[in-house]
ROSE-4610 file (N, C-alpha, C; in Angstrom, 1 decimal, always signed):
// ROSE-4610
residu = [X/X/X/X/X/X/X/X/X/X/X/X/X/X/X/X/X/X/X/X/X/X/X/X/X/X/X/X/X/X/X/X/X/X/X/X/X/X/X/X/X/X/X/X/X/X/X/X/X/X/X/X/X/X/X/X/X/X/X/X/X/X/X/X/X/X/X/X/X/X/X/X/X/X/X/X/X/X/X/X/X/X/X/X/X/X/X/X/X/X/X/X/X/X/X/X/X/X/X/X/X/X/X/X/X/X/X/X/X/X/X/X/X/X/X/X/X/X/X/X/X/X/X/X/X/X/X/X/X/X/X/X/X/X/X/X/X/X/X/X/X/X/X/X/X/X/X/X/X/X/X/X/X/X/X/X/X/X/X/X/X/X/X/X/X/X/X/X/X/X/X/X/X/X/X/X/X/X/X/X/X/X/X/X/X/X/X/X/X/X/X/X/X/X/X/X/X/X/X/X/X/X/X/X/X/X/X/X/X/X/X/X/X/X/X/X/X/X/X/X/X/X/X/X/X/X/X/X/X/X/X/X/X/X/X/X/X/X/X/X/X/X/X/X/X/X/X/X/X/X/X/X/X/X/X/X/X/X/X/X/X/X/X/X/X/X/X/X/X/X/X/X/X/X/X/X/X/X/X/X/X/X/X/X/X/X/X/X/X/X/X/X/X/X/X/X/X/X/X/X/X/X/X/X/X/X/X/X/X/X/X/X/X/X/X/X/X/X/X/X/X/X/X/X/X/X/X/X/X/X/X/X/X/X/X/X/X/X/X/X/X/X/X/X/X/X/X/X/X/X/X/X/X/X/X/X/X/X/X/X/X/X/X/X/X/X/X/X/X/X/X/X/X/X/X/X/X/X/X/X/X/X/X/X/X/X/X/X/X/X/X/X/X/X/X/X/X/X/X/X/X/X/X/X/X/X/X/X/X/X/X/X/X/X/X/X/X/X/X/X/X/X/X/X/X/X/X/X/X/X/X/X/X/X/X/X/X/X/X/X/X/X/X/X/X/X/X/X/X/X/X/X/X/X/X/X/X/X/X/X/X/X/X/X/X/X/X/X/X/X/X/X/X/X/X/X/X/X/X/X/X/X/X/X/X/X/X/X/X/X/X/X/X/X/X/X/X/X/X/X/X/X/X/X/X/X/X/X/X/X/X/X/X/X/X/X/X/X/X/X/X/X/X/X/X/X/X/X/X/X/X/X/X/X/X/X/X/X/X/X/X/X/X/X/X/X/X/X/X/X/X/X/X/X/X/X/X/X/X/X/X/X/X/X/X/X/X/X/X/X/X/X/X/X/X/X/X/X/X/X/X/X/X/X/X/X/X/X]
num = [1/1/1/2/2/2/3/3/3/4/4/4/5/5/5/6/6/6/7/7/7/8/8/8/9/9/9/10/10/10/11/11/11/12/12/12/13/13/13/14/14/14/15/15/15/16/16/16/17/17/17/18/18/18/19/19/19/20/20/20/21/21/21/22/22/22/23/23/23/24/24/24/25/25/25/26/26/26/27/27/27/28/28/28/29/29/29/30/30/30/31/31/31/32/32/32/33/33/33/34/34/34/35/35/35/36/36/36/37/37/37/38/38/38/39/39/39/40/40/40/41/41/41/42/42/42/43/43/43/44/44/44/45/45/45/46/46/46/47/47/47/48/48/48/49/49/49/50/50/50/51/51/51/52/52/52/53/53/53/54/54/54/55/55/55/56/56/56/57/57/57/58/58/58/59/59/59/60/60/60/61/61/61/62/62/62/63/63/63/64/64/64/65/65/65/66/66/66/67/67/67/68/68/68/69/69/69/70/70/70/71/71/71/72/72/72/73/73/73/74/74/74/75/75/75/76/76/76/77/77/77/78/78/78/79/79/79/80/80/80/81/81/81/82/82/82/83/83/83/84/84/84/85/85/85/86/86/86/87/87/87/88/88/88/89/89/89/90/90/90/91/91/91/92/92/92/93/93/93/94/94/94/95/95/95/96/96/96/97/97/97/98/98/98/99/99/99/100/100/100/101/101/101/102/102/102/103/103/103/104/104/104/105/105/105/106/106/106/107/107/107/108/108/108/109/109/109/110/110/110/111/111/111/112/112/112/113/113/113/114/114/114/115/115/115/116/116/116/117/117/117/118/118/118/119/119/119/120/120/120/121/121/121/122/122/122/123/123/123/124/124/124/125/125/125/126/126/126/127/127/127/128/128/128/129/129/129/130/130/130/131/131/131/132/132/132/133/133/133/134/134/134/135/135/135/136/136/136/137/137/137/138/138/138/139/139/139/140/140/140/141/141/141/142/142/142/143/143/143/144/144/144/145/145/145/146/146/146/147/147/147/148/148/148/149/149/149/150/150/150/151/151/151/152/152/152/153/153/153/154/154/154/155/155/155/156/156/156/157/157/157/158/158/158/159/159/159/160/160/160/161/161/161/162/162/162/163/163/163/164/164/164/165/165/165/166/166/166/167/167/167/168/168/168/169/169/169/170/170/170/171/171/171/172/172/172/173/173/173/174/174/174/175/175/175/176/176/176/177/177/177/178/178/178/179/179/179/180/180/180/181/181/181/182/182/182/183/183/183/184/184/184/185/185/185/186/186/186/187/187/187/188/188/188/189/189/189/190/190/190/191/191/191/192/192/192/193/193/193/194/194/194/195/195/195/196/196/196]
x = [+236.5/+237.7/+237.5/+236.3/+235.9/+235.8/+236.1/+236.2/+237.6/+238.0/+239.3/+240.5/+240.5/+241.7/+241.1/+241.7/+241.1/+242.1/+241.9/+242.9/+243.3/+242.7/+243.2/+241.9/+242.5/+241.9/+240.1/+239.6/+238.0/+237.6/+238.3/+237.8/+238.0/+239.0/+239.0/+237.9/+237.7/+235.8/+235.2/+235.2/+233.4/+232.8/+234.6/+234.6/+234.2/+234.6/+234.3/+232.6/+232.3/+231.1/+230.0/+230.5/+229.5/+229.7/+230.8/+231.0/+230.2/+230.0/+228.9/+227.5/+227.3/+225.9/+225.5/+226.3/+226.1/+226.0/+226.8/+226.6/+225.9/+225.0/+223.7/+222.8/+222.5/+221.6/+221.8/+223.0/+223.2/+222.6/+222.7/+222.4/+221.0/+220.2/+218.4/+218.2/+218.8/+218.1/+218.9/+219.9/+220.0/+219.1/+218.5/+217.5/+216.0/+215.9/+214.7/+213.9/+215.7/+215.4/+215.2/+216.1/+216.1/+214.5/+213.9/+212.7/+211.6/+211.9/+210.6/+211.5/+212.3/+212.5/+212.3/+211.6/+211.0/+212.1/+213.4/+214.4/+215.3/+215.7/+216.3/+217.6/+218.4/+219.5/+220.2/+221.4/+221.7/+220.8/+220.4/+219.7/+220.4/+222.1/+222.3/+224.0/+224.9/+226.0/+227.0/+227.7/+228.3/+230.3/+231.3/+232.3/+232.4/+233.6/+233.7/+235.1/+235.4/+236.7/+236.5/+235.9/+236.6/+236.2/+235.4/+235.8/+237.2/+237.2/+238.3/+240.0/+239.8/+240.8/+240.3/+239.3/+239.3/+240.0/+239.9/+240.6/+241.7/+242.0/+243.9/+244.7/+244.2/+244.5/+243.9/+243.4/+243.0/+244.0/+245.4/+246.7/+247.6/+246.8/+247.7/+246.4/+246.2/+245.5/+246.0/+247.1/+247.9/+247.6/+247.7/+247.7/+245.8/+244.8/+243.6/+243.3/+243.8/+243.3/+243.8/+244.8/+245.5/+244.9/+244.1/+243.7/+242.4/+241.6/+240.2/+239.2/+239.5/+238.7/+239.3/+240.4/+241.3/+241.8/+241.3/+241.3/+240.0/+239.6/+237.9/+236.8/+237.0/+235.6/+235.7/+237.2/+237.5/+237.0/+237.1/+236.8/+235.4/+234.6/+233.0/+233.0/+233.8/+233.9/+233.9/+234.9/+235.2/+234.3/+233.3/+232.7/+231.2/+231.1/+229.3/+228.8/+229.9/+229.1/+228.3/+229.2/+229.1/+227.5/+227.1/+226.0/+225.1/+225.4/+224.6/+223.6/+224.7/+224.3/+224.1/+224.1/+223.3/+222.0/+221.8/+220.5/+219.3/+220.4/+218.9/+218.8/+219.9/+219.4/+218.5/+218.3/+217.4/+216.2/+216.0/+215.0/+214.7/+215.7/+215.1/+215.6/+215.5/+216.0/+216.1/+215.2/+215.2/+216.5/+217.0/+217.8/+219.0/+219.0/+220.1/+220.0/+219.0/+219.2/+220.0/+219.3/+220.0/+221.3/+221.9/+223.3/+224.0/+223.1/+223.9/+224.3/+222.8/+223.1/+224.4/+225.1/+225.4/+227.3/+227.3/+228.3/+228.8/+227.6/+228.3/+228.5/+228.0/+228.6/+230.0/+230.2/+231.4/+232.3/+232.4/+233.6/+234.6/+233.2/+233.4/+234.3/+234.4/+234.3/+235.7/+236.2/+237.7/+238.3/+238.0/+238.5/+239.1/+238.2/+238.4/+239.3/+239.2/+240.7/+242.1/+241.7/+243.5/+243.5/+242.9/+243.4/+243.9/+243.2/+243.7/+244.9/+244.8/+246.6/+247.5/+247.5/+248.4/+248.4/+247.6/+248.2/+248.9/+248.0/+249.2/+250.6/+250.7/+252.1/+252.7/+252.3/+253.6/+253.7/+252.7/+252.5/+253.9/+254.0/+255.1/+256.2/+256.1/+257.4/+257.5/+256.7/+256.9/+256.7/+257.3/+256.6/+255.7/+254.5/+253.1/+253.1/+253.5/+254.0/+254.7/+255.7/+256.4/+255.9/+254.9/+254.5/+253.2/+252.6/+251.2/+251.9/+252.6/+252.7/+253.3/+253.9/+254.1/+253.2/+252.0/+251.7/+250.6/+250.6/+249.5/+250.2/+251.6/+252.0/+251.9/+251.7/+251.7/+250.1/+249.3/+248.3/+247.2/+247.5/+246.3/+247.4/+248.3/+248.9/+249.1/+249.8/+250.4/+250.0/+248.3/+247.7/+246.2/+246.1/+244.7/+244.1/+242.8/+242.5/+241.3/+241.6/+240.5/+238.7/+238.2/+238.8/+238.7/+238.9/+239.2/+238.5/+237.4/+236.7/+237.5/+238.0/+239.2/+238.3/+237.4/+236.6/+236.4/+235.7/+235.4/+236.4/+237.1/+238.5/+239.2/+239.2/+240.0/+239.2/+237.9/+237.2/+237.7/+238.0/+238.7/+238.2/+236.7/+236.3/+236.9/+237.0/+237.7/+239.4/+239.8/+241.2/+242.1/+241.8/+242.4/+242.6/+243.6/+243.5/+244.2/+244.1/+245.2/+246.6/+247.3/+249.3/+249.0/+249.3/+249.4/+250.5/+250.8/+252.2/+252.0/+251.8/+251.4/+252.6/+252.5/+253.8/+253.1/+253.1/+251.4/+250.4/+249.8/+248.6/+248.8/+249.5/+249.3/+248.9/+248.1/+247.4/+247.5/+248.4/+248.3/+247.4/+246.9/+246.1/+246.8/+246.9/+247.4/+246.6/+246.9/+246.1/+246.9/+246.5/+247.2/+245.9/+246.4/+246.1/+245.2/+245.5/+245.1/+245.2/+244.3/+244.7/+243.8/+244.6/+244.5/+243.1/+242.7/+241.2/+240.4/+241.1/+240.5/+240.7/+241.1/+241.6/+240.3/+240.5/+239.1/+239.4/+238.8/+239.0/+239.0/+239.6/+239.4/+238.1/+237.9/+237.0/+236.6/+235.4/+235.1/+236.1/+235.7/+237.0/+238.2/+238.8/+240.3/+240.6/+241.4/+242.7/+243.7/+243.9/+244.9/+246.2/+246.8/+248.1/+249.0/+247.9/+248.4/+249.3/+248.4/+248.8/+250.1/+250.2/+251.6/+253.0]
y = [-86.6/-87.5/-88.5/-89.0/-90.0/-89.4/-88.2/-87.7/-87.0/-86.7/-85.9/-86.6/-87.8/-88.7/-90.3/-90.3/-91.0/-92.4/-93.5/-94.5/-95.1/-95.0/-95.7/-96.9/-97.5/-98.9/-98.8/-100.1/-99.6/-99.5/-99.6/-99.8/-98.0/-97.5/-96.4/-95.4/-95.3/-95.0/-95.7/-96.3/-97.1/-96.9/-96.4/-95.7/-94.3/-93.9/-92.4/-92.4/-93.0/-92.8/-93.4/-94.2/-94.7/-93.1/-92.8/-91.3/-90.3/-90.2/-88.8/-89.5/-91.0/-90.9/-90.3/-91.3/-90.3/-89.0/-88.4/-87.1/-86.1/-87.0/-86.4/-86.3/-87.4/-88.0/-87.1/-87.2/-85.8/-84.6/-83.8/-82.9/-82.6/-84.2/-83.9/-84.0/-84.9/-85.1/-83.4/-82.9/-81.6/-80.5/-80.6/-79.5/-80.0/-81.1/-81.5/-80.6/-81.2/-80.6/-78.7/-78.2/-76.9/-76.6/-76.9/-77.1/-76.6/-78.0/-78.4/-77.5/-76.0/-75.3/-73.7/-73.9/-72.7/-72.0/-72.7/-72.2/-72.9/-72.7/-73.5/-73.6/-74.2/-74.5/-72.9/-72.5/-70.9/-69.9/-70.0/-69.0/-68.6/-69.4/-68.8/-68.8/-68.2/-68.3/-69.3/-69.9/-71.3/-70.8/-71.6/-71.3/-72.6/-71.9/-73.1/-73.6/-73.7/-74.8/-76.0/-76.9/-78.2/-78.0/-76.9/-76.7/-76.5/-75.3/-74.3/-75.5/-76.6/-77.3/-78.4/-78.7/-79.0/-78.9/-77.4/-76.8/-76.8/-76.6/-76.4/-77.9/-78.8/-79.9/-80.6/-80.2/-81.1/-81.6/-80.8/-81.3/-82.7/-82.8/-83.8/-85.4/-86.0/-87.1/-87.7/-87.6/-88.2/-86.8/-85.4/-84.5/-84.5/-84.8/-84.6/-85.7/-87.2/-87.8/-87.5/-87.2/-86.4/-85.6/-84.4/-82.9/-82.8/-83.3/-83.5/-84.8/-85.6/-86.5/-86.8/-86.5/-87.0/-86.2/-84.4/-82.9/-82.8/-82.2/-81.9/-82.6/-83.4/-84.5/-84.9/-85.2/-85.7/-85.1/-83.4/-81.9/-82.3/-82.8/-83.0/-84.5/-85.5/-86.2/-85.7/-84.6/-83.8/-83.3/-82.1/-81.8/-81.9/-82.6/-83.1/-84.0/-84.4/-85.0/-84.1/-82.8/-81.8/-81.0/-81.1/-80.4/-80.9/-82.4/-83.8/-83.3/-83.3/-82.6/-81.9/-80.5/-79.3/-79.2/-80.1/-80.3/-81.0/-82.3/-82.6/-81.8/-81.0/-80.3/-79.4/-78.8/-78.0/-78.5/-79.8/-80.1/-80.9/-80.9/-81.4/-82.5/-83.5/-85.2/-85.4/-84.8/-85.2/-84.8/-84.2/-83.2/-84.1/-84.1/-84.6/-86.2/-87.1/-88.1/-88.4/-87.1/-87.0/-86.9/-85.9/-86.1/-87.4/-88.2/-89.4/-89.6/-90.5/-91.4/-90.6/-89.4/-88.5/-88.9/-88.7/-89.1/-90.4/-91.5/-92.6/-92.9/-92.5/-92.8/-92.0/-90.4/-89.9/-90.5/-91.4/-92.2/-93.0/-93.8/-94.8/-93.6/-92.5/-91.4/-91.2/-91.2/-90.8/-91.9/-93.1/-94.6/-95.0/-94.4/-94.5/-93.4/-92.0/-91.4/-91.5/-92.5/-93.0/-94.2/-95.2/-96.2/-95.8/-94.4/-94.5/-93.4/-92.7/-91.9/-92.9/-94.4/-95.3/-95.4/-96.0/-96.1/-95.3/-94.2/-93.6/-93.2/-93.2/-93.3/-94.3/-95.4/-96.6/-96.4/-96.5/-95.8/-94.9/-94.0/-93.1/-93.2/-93.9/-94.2/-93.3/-92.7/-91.4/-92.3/-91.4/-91.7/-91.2/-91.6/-91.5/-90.1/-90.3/-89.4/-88.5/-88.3/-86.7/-86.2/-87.2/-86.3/-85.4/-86.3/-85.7/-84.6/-84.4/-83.3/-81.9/-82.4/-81.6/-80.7/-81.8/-81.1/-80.4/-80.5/-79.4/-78.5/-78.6/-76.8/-76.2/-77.1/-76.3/-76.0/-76.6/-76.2/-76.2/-76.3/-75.9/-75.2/-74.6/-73.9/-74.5/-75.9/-76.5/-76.7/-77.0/-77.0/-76.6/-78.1/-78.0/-77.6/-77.1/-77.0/-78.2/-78.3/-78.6/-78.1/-79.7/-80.1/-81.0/-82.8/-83.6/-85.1/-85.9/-86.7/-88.3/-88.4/-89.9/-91.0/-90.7/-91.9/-92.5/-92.0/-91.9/-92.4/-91.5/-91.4/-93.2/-93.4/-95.1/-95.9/-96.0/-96.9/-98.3/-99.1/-100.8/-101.3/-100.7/-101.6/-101.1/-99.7/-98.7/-99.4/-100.2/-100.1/-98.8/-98.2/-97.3/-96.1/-95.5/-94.8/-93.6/-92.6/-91.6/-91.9/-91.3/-91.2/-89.3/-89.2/-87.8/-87.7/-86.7/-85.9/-83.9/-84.1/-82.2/-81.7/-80.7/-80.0/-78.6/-77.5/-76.4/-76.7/-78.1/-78.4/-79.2/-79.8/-80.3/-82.2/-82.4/-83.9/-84.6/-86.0/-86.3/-87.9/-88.2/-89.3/-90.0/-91.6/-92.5/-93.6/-94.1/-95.4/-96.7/-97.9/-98.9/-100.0/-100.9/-102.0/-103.1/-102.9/-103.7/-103.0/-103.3/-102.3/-103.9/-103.8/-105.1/-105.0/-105.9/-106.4/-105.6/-106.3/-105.6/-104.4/-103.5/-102.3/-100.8/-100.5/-99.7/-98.5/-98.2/-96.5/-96.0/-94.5/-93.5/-92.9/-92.7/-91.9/-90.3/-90.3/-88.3/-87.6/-88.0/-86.7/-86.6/-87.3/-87.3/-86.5/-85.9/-85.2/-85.4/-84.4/-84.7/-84.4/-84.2/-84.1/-85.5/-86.8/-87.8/-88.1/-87.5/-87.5/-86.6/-85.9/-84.6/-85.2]
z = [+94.4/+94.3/+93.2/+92.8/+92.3/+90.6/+90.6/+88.8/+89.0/+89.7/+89.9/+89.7/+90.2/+90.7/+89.5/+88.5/+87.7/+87.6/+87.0/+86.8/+88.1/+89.6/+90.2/+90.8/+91.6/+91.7/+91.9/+91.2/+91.3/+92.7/+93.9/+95.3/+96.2/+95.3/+95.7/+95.1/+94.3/+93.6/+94.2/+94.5/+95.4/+96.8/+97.4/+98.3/+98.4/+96.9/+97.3/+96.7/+95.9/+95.4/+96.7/+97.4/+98.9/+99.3/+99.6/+100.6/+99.9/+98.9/+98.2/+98.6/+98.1/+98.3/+100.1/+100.7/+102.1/+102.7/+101.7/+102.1/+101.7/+100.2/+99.6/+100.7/+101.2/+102.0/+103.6/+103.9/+104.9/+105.1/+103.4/+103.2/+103.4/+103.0/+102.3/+104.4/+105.0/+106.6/+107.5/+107.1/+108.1/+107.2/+106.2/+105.2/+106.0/+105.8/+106.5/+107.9/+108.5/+109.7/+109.7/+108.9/+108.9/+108.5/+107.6/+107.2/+108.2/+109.2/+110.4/+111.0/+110.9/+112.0/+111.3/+110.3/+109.5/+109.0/+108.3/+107.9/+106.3/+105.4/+104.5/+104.5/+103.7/+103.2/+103.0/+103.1/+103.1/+103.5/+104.3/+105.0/+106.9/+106.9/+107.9/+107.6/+107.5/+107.1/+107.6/+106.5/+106.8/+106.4/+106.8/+106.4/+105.0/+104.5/+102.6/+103.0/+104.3/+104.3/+103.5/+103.8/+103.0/+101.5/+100.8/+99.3/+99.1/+100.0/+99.6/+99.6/+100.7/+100.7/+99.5/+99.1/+97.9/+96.3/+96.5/+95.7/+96.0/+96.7/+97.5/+96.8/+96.7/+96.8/+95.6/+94.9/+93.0/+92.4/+92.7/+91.8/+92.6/+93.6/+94.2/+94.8/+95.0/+95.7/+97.1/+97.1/+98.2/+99.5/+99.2/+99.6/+100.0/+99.0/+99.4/+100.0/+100.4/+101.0/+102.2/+102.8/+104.0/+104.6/+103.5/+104.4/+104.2/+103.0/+103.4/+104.3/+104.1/+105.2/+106.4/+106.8/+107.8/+108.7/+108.4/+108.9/+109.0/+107.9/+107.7/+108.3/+107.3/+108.0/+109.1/+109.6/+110.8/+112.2/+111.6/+112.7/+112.9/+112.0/+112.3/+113.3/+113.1/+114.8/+115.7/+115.7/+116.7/+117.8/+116.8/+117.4/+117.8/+116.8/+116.6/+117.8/+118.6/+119.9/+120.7/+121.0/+121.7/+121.1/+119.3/+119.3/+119.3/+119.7/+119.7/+121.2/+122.4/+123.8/+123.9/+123.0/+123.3/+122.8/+121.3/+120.9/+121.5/+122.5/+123.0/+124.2/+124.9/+126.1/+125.8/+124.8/+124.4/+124.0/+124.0/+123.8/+122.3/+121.2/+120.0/+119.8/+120.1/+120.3/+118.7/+117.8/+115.9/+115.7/+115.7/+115.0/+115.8/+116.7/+117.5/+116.9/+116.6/+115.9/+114.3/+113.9/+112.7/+112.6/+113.7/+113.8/+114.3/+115.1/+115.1/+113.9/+113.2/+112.3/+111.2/+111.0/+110.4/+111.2/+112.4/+113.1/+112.8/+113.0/+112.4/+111.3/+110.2/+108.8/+108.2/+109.2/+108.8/+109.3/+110.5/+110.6/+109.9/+108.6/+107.5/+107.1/+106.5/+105.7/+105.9/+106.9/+108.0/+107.8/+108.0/+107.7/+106.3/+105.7/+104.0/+103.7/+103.9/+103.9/+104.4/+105.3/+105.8/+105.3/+105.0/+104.0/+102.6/+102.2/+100.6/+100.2/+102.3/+102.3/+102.5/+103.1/+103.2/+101.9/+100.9/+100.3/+99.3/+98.7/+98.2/+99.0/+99.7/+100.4/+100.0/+100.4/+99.9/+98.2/+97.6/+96.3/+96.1/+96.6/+96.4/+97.2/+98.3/+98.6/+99.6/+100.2/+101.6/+102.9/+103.7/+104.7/+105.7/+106.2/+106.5/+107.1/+108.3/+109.5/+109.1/+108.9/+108.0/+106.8/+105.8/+105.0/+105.7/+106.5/+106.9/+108.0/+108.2/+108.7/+108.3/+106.8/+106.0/+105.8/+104.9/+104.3/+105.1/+106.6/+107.5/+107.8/+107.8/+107.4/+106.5/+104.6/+104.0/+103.3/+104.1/+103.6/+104.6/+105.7/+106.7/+108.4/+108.1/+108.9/+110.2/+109.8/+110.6/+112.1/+112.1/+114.0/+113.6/+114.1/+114.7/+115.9/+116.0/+117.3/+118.4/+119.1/+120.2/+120.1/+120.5/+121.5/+120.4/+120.9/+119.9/+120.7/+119.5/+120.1/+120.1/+121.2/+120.9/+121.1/+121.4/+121.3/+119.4/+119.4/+118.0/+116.9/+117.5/+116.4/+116.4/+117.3/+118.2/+117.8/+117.9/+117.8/+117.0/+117.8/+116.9/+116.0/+115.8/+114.7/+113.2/+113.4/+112.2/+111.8/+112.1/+111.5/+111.5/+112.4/+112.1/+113.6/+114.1/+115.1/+115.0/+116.2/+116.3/+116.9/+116.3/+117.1/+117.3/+118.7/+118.7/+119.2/+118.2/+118.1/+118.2/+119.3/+119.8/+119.9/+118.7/+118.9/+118.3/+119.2/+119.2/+118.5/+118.8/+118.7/+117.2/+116.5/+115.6/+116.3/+115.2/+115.8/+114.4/+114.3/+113.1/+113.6/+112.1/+112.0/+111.0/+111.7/+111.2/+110.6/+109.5/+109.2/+109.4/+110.1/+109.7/+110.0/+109.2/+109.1/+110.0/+111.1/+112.3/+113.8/+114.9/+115.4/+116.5/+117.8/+119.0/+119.2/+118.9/+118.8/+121.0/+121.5/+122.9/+123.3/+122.6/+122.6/+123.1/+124.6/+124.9/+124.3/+124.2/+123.4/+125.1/+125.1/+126.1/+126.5/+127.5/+128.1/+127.5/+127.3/+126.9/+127.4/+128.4/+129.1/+129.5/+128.7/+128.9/+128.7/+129.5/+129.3/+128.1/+127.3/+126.0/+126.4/+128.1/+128.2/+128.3/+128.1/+128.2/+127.3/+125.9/+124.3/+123.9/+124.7/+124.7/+124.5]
């Protein structure tokens, strides 16, 4: 984003360039670990979604700040609690650390993609909620799946929460500005029929 999307404000680069160094650093602590498990970097087959929406999305900014950190990176909230619990059930507490510290930094990561879809939105004059749902039918087939971590997602200190609008499974993510300081986030196991 930070060579693609050129001329705009220096806070939007500083954001993205914090978000690579993090995810350098990602890369060198889950290699590590593959490492201390007698295995490397491609040595087990991975899917190329968030490239591939990378690509999908070079010609537009308002569209990649929508579908890559706020989809994508968002899906690794999602589900990284869950391999958080299976890793230490099995016994590897490292690995499962790593994904913390990994969990908490992609939040920043999600945070910073719906501040910089707000803004290009007022930027353009759309509005938040019907474009972002546009454009997940036209470029991620309109529905995501489960399950979905609302803790995480809510969290008050982020500025930022979910509005769920399920309509077969589509979940949009909103940015705003402020969000009521005593505000508990939900329980793991909520039920998402609340959100229906």
């Amino acid at each position: 984003a930070v060579y693609r999307f050129r001329g705009l404000p220096a806070a939007f680069h500083a954001d993205w360039v914090s978000c690579a160094d993090d995810e350098s650093r990602h890369f060198m602590l889950l290699r590590e670990r593959l490492l201390a498990h007698g295995h490397d970097y491609a040595d087990f087959p991975a899917h190329n979604g968030l490239w591939e929406m990378c690509e999908k999305t070079a010609h537009d900014g308002l569209a990649r700040m929508a579908l890559v950190p706020r989809v994508l990176e968002a899906r690794g909230l999602d589900v990284t609690p869950g391999m958080i619990d299976k890793l230490r059930n099995v016994g590897d507490g490292e690995t499962a650390d790593v994904l913390e510290i990994i969990l908490r930094e992609e939040v920043a990561h999600v945070a910073a993609g719906s501040r910089w879809y707000r803004w290009y939105c007022e930027r353009a004059g759309v509005e938040p909620r019907a474009r972002f749902k546009a454009l997940l039918v036209e470029f991620a087939g309109g529905y995501l799946h489960g399950p979905f971590n609302l803790e995480d997602c809510t969290n008050k200190s982020l500025y930022f929460f979910i509005v769920r609008y399920m309509s077969r499974g589509i979940i949009l993510f909103f940015s705003y500005k402020t969000m009521p300081y005593k505000y508990n986030p939900p329980e793991k196991s909520i039920s998402l029929r609340k959100y229906i």
